[in-house]
C-alpha positions as semicolon CSV with decimal commas, in nm:
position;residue;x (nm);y (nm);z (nm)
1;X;-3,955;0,563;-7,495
2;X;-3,835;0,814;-7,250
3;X;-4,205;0,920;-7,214
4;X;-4,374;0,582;-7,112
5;X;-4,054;0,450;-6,872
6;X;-4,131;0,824;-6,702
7;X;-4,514;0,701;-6,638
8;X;-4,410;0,403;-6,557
9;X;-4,141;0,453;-6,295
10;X;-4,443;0,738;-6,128
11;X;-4,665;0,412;-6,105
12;X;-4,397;0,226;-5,910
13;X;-4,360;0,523;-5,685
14;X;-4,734;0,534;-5,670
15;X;-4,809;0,187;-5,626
16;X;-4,519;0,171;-5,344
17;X;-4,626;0,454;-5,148
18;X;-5,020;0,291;-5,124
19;X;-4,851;0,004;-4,869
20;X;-4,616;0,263;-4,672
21;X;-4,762;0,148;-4,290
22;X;-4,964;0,465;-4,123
23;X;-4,749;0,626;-3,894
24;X;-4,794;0,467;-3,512
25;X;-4,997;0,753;-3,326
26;X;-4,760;0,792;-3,070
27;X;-4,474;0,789;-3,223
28;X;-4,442;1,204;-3,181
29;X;-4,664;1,246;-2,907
30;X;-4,487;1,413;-2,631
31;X;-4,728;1,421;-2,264
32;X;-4,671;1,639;-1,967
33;X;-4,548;1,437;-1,677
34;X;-4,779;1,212;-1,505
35;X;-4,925;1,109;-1,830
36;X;-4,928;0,845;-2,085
37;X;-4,974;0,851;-2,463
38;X;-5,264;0,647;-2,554
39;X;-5,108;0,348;-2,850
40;X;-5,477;0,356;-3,026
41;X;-5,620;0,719;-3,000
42;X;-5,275;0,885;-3,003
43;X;-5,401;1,123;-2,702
44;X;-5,255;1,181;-2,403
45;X;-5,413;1,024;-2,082
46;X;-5,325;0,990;-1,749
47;X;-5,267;0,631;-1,664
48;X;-5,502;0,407;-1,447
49;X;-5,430;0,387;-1,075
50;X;-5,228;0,079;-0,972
51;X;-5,424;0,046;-0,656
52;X;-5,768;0,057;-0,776
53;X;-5,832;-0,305;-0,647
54;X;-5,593;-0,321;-0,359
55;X;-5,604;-0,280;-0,010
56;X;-5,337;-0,248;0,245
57;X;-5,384;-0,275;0,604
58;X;-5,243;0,074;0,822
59;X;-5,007;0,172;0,868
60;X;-4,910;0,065;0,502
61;X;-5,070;0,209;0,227
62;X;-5,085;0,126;-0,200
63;X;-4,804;0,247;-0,379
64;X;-4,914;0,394;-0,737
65;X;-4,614;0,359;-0,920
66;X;-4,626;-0,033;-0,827
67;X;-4,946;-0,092;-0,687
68;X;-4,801;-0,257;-0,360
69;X;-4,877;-0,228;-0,017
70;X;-4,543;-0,035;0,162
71;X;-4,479;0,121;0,464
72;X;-4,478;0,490;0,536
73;X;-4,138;0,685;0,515
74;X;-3,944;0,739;0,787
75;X;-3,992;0,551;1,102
76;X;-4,356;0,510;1,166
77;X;-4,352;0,118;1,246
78;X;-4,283;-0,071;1,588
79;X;-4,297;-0,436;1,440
80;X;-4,491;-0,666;1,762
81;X;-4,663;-0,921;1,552
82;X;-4,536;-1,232;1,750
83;X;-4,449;-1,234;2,140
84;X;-4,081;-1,299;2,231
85;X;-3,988;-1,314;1,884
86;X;-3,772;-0,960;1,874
87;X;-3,646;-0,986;2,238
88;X;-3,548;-1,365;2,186
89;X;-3,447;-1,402;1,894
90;X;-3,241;-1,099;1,796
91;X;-2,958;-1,084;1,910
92;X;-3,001;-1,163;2,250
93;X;-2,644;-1,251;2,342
94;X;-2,500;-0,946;2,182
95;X;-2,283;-1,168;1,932
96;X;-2,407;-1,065;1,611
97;X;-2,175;-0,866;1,383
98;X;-2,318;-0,636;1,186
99;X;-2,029;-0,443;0,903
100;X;-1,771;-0,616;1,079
101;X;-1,890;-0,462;1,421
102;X;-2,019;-0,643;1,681
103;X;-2,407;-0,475;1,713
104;X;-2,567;-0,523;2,101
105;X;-2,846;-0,666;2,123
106;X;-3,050;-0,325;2,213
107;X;-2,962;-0,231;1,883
108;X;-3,035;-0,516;1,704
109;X;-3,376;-0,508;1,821
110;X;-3,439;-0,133;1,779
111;X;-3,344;-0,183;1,375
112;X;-3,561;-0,488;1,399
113;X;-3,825;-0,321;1,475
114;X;-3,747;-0,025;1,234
115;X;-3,721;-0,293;0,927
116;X;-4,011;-0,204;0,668
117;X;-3,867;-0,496;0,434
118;X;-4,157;-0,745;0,456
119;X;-4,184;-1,025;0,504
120;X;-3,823;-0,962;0,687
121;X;-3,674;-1,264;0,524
122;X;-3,327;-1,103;0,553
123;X;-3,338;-1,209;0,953
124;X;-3,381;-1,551;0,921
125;X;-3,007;-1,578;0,926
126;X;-2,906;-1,422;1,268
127;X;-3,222;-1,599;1,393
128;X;-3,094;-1,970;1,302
129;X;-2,798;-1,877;1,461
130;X;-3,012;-1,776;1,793
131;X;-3,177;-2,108;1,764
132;X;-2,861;-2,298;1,763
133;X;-2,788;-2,123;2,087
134;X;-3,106;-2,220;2,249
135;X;-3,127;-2,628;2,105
136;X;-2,803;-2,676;2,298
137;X;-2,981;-2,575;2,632
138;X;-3,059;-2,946;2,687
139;X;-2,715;-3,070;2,618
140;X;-2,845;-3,240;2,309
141;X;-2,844;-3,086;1,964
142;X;-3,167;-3,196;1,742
143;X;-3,503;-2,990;1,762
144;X;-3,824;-3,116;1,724
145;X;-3,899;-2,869;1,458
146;X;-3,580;-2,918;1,279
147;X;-3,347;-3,188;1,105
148;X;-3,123;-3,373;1,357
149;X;-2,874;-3,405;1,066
150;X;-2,578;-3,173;1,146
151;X;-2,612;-2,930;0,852
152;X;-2,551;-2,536;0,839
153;X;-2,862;-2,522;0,708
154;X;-3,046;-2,745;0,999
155;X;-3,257;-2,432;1,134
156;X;-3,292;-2,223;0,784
157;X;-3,665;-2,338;0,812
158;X;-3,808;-2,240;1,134
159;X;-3,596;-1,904;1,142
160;X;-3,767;-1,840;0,798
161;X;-4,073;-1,923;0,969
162;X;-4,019;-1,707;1,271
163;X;-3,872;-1,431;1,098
164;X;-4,176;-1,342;0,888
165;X;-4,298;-1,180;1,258
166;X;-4,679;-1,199;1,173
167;X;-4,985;-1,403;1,341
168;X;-5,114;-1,631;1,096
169;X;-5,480;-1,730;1,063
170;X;-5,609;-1,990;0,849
171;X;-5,963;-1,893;0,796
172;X;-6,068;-2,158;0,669
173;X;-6,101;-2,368;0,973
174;X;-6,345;-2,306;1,225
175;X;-6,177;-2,431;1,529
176;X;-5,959;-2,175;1,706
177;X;-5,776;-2,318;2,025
178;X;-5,442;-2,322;1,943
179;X;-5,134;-2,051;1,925
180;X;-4,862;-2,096;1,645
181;X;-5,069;-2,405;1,516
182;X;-5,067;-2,314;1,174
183;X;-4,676;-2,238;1,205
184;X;-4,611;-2,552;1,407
185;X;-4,820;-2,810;1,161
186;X;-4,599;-2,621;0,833
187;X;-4,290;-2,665;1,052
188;X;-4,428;-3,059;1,041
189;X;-4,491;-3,086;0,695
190;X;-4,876;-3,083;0,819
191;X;-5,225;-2,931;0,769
192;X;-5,298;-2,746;1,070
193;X;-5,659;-2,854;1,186
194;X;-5,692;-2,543;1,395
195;X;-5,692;-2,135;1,268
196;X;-5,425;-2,071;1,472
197;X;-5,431;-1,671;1,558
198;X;-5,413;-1,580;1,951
199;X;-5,671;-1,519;2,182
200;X;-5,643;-1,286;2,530
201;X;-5,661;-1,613;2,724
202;X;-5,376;-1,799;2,531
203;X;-4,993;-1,845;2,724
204;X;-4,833;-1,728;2,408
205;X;-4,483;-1,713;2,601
206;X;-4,482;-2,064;2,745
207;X;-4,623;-2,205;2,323
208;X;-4,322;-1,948;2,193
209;X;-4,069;-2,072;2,453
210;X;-4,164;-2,450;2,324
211;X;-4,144;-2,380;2,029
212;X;-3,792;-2,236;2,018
213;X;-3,694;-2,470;2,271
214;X;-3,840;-2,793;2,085
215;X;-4,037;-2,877;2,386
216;X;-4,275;-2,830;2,652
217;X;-4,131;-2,495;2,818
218;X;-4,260;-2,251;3,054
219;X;-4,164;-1,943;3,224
220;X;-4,376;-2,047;3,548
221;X;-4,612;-1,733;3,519
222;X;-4,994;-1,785;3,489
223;X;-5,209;-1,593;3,372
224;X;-5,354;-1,327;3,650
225;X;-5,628;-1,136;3,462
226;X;-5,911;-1,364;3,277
227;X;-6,057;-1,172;2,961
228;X;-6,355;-1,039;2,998
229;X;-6,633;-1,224;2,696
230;X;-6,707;-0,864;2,624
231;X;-6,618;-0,521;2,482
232;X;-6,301;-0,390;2,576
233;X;-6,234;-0,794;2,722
234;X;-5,937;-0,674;2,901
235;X;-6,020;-0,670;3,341
């Protein structure tokens, strides 16, 4: 008796050890730094770039650890994608407060322009308040390109807008004659029927001052040098 429950307890062991899972490959695989243990060889392998497939444009380049485009270290950016847009709306009444501190408006502008945060969403608030400034010029508050209903949120929109300081281009079209079109026509609720982008020959100051303003605006100032339809195109 003690003989065959012996044999038989060595076939339980037996038959339980045949469905004992494999051990997972890497689950003592240690890898120097900068590699990866591979889950179905078990060998270690240095992982695939991030930024195989991506391109930045300069000065920002791919990051490998999260394969997005980022700007340099230190201060190697001077941020001038739309006219006016740093010298009118930041700060330009030296009344922001920055840490309890009220900042000038030099400063302002030099951390502006020192912000690698894309797409600089963080300045949409200091710009709305800017914009309320400037829709009061009239004596009447209500913009064209925002709500007339007294809200504290009545110019969260176009500072969003405007504070993602880039030139937009709609490819897609084919017709290029306008500045800020594509911005304006969103602003609308719209489909812009022109690329937008700028040309040499285009009064971006007197479409930016309408645009803030809500209105035809100009600074009186033509234009005194006529691109050239060639190579460098600046007289």
């Amino acid at each position: 008796m003690k003989r065959a429950l012996c044999l038989t307890l060595l076939g339980l062991f037996v038959g339980c050890d045949a469905v004992v899972p494999a051990q997972p490959p890497c689950s003592t695989t240690v890898c120097a730094v900068g590699q990866v243990c591979n889950p179905s060889t078990g060998a270690c392998e240095v992982p695939p770039s991030r930024c195989q497939s991506v391109s930045c444009t300069s000065p920002m380049s791919c990051d490998g650890a999260t394969g997005l485009c980022v700007f340099p270290a230190g201060d190697l950016i001077d941020r001038a994608g739309r006219p006016l847009i740093n010298l009118a709306l930041s700060n330009p009444f030296d009344l922001l407060s920055v840490a309890g501190q009220v900042e000038t408006g030099a400063t302002t502008r030099e951390r502006y322009n020192r912000d690698k945060s894309f797409p600089w969403a963080a300045w949409a608030t200091p710009f709305a308040q800017t914009l309320a400034l400037y829709d009061g010029l009239d004596g009447t508050c209500g913009h064209l390109l925002a709500p007339s209903t007294q809200t504290a949120t009545r110019y969260a929109t176009l500072a969003s807008l405007l504070a993602a300081d880039v030139i937009v281009v709609d490819t897609s079209k084919s017709t290029c004659t306008s500045y800020l079109s594509v911005e304006r026509n969103t602003l609308a609720g719209t489909n812009s029927p022109d690329c937008g982008g700028r040309k040499l020959e285009y009064d971006v100051v007197d479409l930016t001052f309408s645009t803030l303003f809500g209105g035809v605006a100009t600074d009186s100032v033509t234009i005194s040098n006529t691109p050239s339809a060639t190579f460098p195109y600046l007289p």
